[in-house]
C-alpha positions as CSV (number, residue, x, y, z in Angstrom):
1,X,77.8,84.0,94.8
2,X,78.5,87.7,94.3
3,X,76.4,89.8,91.8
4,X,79.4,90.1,89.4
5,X,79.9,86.6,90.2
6,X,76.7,85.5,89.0
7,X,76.4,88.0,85.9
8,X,79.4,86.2,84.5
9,X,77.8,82.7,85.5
10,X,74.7,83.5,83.8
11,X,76.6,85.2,80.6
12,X,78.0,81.7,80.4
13,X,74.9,79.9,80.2
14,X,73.6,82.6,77.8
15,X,76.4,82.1,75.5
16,X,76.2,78.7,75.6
17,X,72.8,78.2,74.8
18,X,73.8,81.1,71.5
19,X,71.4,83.0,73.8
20,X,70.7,85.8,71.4
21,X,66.7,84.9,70.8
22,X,66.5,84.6,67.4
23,X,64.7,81.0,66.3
24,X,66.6,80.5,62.6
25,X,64.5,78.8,59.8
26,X,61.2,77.9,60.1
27,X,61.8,74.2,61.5
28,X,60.5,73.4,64.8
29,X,63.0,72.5,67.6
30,X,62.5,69.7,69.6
31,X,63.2,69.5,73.3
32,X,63.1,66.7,76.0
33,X,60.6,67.2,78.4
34,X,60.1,65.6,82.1
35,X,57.3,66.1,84.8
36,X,58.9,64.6,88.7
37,X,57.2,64.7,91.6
38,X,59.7,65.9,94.5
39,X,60.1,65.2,98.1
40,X,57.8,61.8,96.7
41,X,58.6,58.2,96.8
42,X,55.2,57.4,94.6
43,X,53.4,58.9,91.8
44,X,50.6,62.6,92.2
45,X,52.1,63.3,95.7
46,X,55.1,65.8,96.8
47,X,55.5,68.7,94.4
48,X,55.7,68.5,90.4
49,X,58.2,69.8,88.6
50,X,58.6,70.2,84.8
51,X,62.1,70.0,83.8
52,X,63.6,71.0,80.2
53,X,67.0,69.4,79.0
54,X,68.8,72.6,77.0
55,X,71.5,71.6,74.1
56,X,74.6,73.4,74.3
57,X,74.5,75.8,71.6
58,X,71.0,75.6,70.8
59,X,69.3,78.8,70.8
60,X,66.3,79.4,73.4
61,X,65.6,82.9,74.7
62,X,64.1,83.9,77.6
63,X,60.6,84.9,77.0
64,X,60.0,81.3,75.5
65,X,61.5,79.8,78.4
66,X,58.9,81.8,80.6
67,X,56.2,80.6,77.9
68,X,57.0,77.0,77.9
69,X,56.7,77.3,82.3
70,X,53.6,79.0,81.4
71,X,52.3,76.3,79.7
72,X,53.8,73.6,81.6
73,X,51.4,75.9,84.9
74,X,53.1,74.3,87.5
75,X,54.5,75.5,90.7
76,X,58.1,75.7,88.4
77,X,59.4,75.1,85.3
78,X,63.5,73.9,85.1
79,X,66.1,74.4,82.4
80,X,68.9,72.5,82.5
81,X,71.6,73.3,80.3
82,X,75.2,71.7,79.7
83,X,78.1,73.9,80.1
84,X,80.7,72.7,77.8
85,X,80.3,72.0,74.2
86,X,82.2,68.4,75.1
87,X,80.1,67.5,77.8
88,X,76.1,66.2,77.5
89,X,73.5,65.4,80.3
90,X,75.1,61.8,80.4
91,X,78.5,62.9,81.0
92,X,78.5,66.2,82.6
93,X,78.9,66.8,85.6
94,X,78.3,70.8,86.0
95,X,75.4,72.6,84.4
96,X,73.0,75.9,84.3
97,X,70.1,75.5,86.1
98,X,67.2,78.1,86.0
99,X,63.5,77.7,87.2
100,X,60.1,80.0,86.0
101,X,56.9,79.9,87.7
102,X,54.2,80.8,85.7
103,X,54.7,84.0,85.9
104,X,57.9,84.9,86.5
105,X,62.2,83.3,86.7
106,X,63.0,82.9,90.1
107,X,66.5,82.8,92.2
108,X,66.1,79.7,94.5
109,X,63.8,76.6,93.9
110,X,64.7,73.2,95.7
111,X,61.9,70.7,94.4
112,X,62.8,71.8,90.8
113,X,66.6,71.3,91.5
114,X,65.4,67.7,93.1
115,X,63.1,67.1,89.7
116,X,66.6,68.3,87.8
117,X,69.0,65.7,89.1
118,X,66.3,62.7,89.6
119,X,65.9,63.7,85.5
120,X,69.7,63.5,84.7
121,X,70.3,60.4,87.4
122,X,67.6,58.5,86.9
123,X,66.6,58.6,83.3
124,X,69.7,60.1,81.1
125,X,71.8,58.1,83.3
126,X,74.2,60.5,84.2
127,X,77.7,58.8,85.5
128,X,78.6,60.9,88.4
129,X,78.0,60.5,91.5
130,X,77.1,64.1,92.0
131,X,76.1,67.2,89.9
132,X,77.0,70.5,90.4
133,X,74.5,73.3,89.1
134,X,75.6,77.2,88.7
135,X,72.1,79.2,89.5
136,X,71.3,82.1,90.6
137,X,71.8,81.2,94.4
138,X,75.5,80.1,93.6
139,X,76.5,76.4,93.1
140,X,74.1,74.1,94.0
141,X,75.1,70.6,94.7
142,X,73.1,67.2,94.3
143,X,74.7,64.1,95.5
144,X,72.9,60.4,95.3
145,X,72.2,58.7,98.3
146,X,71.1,55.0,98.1
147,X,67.5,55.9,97.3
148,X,67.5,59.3,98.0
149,X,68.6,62.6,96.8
150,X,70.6,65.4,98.9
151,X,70.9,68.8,98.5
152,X,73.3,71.2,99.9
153,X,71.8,74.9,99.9
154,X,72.4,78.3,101.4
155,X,70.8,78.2,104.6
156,X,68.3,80.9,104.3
157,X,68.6,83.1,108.1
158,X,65.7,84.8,109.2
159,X,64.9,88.2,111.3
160,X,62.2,88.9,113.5
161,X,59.9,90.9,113.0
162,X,56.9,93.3,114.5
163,X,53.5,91.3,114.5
164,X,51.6,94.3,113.9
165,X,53.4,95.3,111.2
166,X,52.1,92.3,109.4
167,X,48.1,93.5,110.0
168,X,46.8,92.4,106.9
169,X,48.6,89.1,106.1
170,X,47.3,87.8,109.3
171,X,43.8,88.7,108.5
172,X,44.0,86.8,105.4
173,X,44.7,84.1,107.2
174,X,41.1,83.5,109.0
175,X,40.2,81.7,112.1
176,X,43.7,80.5,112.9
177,X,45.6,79.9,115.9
178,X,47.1,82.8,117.0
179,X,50.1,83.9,115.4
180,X,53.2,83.5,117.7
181,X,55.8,85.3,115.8
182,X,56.6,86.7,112.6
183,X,60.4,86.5,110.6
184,X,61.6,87.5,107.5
185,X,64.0,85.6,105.6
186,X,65.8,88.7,103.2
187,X,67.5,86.6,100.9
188,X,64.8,85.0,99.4
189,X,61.9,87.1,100.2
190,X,59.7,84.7,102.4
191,X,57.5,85.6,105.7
192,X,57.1,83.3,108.1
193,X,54.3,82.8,110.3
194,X,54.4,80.7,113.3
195,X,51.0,79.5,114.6
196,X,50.6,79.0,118.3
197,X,52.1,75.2,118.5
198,X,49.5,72.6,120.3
199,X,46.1,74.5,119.5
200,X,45.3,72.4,116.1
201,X,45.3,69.4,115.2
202,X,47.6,68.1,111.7
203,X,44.0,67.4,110.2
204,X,42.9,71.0,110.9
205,X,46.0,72.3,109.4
206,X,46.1,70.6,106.6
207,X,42.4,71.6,105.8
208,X,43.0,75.7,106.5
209,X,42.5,78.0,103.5
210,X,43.5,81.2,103.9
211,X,41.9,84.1,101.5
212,X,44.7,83.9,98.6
213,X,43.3,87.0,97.0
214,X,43.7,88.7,100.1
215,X,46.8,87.2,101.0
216,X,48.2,88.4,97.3
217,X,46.9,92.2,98.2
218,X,48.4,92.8,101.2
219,X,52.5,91.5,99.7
220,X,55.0,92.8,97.7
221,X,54.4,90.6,94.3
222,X,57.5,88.7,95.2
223,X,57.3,87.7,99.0
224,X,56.2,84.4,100.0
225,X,54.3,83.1,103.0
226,X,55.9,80.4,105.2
227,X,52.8,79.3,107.7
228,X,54.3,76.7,110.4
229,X,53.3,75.0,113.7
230,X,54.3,71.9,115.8
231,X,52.2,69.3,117.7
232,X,52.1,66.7,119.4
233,X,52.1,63.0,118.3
234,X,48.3,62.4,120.0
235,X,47.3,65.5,117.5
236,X,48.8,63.6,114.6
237,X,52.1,65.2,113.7
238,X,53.8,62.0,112.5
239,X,54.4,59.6,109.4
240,X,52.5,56.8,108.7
241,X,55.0,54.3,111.2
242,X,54.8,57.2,113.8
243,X,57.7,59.2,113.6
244,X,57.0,62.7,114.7
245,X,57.9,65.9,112.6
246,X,59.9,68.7,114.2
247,X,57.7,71.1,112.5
248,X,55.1,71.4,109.6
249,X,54.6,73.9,107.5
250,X,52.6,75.3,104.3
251,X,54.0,77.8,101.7
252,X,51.9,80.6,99.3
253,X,53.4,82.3,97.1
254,X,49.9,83.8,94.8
255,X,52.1,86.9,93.3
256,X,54.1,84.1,92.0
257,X,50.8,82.4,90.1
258,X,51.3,80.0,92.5
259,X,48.4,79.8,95.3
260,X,50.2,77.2,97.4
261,X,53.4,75.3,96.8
262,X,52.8,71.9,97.5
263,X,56.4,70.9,99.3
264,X,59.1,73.9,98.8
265,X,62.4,73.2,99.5
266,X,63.8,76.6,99.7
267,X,61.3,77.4,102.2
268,X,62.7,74.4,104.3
269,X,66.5,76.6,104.1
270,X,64.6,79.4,106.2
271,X,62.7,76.8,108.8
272,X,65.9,75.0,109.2
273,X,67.3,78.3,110.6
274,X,64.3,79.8,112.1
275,X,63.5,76.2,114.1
276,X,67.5,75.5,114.8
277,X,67.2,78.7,117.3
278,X,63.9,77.2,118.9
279,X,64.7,73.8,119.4
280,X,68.1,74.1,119.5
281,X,68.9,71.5,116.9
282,X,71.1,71.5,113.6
283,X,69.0,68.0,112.3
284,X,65.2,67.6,111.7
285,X,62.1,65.8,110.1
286,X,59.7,67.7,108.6
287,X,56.4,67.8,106.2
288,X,54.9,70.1,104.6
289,X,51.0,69.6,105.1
290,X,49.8,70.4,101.8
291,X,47.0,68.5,99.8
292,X,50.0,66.5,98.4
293,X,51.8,66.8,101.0
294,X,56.0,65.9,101.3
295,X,58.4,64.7,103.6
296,X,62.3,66.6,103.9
297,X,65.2,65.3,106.2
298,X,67.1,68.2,106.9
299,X,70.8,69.3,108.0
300,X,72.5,72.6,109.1
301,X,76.2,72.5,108.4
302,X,77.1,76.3,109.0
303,X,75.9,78.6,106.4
304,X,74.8,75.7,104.7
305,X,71.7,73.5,104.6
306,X,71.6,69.7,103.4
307,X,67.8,68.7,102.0
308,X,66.9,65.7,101.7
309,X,63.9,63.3,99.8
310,X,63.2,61.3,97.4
311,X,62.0,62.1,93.9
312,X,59.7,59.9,91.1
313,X,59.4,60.7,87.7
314,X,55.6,60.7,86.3
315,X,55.9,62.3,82.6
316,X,58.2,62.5,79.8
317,X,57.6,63.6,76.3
318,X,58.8,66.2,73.6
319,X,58.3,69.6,73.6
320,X,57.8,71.3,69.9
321,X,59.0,75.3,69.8
């Protein structure tokens, strides 16, 4: 999606949600509130989500969106918002999507869009068989399968880059394996850093910290660190009946307010291209090797990337603005 292109998408959702800020009366507004867990098939692992179900013509402006993600303080906050004054989140089947961190909106988010469509499937009961959300990043589609949910995203293409341009990230990093190359992924900001492959175990990259306040001082405040390695199957890179990953990774993303992302599906749009020109492959099985920790099957079709996981919901409530 083209600039213009998205300036009239996101007019649209503005006008539909009467976007102009103003909060009439003195009433509180109710809205309907969700936490998921992504890239999870149980409760308190993947990555949580909040997600907030708009009404069409409801006024909400922006700086109490980015409040409400404030207070919800997690990795991000989703707004999903019908739009056509016909349709609801039962029987639509197109509808604005935008995410928040903490701190600031964002353009891409793939758990949240996961947490978005396990919400409107799975607990308004939504009757299609796929959903269609205008964003930022173009038209994002969600599609049910069996248990799962699959996503169809931009695949995020990466460029190499000078290691010793990249001085100070890597020093933030600590005792690490060393660092075998560096890419940068331009359409959604994010640096990726591949580990020498083979030197640690899953165990000891799952229990790496970097310095996060280094880490924070030595980025622009909206680029986001991709750390990723493979192994083999005797150092633990497999599930639980043995299947071995492609590749692992970890995300950080502190100028966001968000020290580490526990399982970031945008990221995986970047490792799907960075990877297919290692291995040579368009399909792969992946986790991201946070303290949650989450598991993506992932597809290259083109210019396009399918991610796929499954999604549970932990939390709903109402939110009072």
């Amino acid at each position: 999606m083209t600039t213009t292109e998205w300036g009239k998408s996101r007019q649209k959702f503005t006008l539909c949600c009467n976007w102009d800020g103003k909060m009439a009366g003195s009433k509180k507004k109710e809205l309907k509130l969700y936490t998921v867990d992504a890239f999870a098939s149980q409760p308190f692992s993947g990555n949580p989500a909040a997600v907030c179900l708009l009404q069409f013509g409801i006024p909400v402006d922006d700086r109490t969106l980015q409040n409400i993600a404030t207070e919800m303080n997690l990795s991000e906050t989703a707004f999903v918002l019908p739009l056509r004054p016909q349709d609801d989140h039962k029987t639509g089947c197109r509808f604005g999507l935008r995410w928040f961190t903490p701190r600031y909106e964002i353009n891409l988010c793939g758990h949240a869009t996961m947490a978005s469509a396990a919400v409107l499937f799975y607990e308004i009961d939504n009757e299609s068989e796929e959903i269609t959300f205008e964003t930022l990043s173009g038209e994002l589609v969600v599609k049910r399968e069996g248990d799962y949910l699959a996503m169809d995203f931009p695949l995020g293409t990466t460029e190499k880059q000078s290691i010793s341009d990249y001085d100070a990230v890597i020093k933030s990093l600590g005792e690490v394996p060393s660092v075998q190359s560096v890419h940068w992924c331009p359409s959604i900001k994010y640096l990726m850093l591949h580990l020498e492959d083979g030197v640690w175990a899953r165990s000891e990259f799952e229990k790496w910290r970097p310095d996060i306040g280094q880490l924070e001082s030595s980025l622009a405040c909206d680029v986001i660190v991709i750390a990723t390695t493979r192994g083999s199957a005797e150092q633990g890179y497999v599930n639980e009946e043995g299947k071995a990953y492609d590749f692992v990774s970890r995300v950080f993303a502190p100028g966001y307010g968000v020290p580490e992302d526990p399982v970031c599906g945008s990221a995986q749009t970047a490792l799907a291209h960075y990877w297919g020109q290692m291995l040579g492959k368009k399909e792969f099985y992946t986790r991201q090797c946070s303290q949650r920790g989450g598991e993506i099957d992932i597809k290259v079709r083109g210019s396009r990337v399918c991610l796929r996981g499954k999604a549970t919901l932990v939390m709903k409530g109402v939110l009072r603005i």
